[in-house]
N, C-alpha and C positions, 0 to 999 in steps of 0.2 A: 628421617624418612628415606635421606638416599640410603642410608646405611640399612637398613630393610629393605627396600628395591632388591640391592646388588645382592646381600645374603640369600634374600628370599631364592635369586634368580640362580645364584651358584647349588642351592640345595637341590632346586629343580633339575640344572644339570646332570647333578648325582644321582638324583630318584631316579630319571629317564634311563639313563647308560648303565646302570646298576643292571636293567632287565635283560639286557644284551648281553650279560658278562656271567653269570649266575642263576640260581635257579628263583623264579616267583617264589617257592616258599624259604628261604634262605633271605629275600629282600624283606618280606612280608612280616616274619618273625622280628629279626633286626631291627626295622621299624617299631614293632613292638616295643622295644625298650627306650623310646624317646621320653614317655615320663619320666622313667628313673636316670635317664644322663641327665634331664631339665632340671630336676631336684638335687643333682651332684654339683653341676653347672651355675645355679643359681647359692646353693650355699660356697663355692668359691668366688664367685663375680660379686653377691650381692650381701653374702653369707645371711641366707634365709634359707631359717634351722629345716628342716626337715626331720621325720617320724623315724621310728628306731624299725617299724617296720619296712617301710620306704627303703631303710639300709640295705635290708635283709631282703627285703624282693631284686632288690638292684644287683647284690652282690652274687646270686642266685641266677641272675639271667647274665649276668657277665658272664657266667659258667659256662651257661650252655652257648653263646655266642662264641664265648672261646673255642668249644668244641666243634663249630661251623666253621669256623676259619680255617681254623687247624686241619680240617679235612680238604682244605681248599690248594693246600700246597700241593703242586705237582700234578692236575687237572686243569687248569685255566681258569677255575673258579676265584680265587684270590683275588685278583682285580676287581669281580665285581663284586664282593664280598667287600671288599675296602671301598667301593663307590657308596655302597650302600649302610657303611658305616659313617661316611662322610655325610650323609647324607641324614642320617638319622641324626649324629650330634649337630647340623646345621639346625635342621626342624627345634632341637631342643634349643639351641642359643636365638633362633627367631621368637618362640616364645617366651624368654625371658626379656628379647628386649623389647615386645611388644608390651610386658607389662611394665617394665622401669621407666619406657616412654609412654605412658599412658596417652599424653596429649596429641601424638602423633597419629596420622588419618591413614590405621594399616590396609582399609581397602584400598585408597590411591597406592599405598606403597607397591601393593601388589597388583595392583593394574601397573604400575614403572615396570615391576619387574618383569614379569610378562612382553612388555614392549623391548624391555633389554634383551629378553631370551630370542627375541624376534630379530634385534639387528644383530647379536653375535650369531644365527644361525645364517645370514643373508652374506658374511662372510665364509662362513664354513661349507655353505653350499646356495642355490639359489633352493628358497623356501615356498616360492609359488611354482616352481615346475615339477609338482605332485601329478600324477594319474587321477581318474575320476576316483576309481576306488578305494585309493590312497586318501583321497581329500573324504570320501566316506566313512571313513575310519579316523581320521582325526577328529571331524564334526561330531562324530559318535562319541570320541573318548571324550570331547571339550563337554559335551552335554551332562555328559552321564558323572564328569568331573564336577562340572557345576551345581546337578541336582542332587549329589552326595556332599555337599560341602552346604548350599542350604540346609540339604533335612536334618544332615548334624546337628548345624547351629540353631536352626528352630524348634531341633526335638531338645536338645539342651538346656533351653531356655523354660519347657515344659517338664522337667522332671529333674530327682533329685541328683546333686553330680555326682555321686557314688553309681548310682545307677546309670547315669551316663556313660562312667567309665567300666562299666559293667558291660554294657551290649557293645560301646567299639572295640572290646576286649575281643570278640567275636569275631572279628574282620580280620583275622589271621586265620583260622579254620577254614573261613571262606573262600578266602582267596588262597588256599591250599586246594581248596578241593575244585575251582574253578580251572585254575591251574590243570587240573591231572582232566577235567572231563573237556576243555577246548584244547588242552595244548599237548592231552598224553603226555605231560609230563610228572616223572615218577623221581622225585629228590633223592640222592643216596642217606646210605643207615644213619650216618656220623649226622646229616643236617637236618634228620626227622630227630635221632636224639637230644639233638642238640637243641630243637624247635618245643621237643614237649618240655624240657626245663624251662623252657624259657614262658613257656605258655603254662605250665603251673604255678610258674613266680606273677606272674601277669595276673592271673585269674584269683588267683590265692590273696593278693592283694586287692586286686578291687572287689574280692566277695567279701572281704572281711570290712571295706566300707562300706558295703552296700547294707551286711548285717548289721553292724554299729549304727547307721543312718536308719536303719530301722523300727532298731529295739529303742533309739532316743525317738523316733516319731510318736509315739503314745503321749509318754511323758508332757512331751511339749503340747499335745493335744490337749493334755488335761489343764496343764499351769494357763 
């Protein structure tokens, strides 16, 4: 459990400062590929095989991630291109040892880690001497964090997980285009190209389970 606390709490670091360093869709996309490091990751640590497809999506979005970074050299971008690479394989090593510890109580873990994030920030700066509309803004992202992080799990638990992995497959367009209409922010060429491989390998992947979950729903209908 502490060992989840602390990962949990270092990944968070990375998610947060990654946004400061790079562009939202560069973090957004990156992100994106936490399934396929989880499946790389888990057949080294735990060596649970993984799909020939699974390979070829992974190795597909490596491409175009490569192609983000690579464009990061000599802009300032690099740093947080590599936050948010740490950041993503962190996400992928939490969930695999959320599943190898089955028996450990990952909501406590993540209430720890949270509280961890709270006294290394109480160091780094005083965390209660926010402006009003500073503490408005937190409040807001805490909310809007929490009610995405339910609907997830409860729409999850309602539908098939192909299909699951189908619609948060969606949450990189989104948060591309929220990006350019609050923040006017327009990503250069290298990290839109590099974004649509990586969101073909993405999409390509979970439509083809979403198909296969499909075409087997009759069958099983009928037996």
């Amino acid at each position: 459990g502490w060992l989840l606390a602390v990962e949990g709490a270092l990944a968070s670091i990375a998610f947060i400062s990654a946004f400061k360093f790079t562009f939202v869709a560069n973090v957004a996309v990156i992100y994106a590929t936490s399934p396929f490091i989880a499946a790389v990751l888990a057949w080294m640590l735990v060596r649970e095989p993984f799909r020939l497809q699974t390979m070829v999506a992974a190795a597909v979005s490596l491409c175009g991630v490569a192609i983000m970074v690579w464009s990061g050299f000599g802009t300032g971008n690099l740093f947080g291109d590599g936050l948010a690479l740490l950041m993503t394989a962190g996400s992928a090593l939490y969930m695999i040892m959320v599943r190898a510890f089955r028996d450990t109580p990952a909501v406590w873990a993540g209430a720890v880690s949270a509280f961890l994030l709270f006294i290394l920030g109480w160091f780094v700066t005083d965390p209660l001497a926010v402006s009003a509309r500073d503490a408005v803004l937190l409040a807001t992202f805490g909310a809007s964090f929490a009610l995405a992080s339910i609907l997830w799990t409860e729409g999850s638990r309602l539908i098939p997980a192909p299909e699951s992995g189908l619609l948060g497959s969606a949450e990189v367009p989104f948060a591309i285009l929220f990006a350019f209409l609050f923040l006017a922010e327009i990503p250069p060429v290298a990290s839109l190209v590099g974004g649509a491989i990586v969101l073909c390998a993405v999409f390509a992947h979970a439509g083809r389970d979403w198909l296969m979950a499909r075409s087997q729903r009759p069958a099983s209908n009928i037996s």
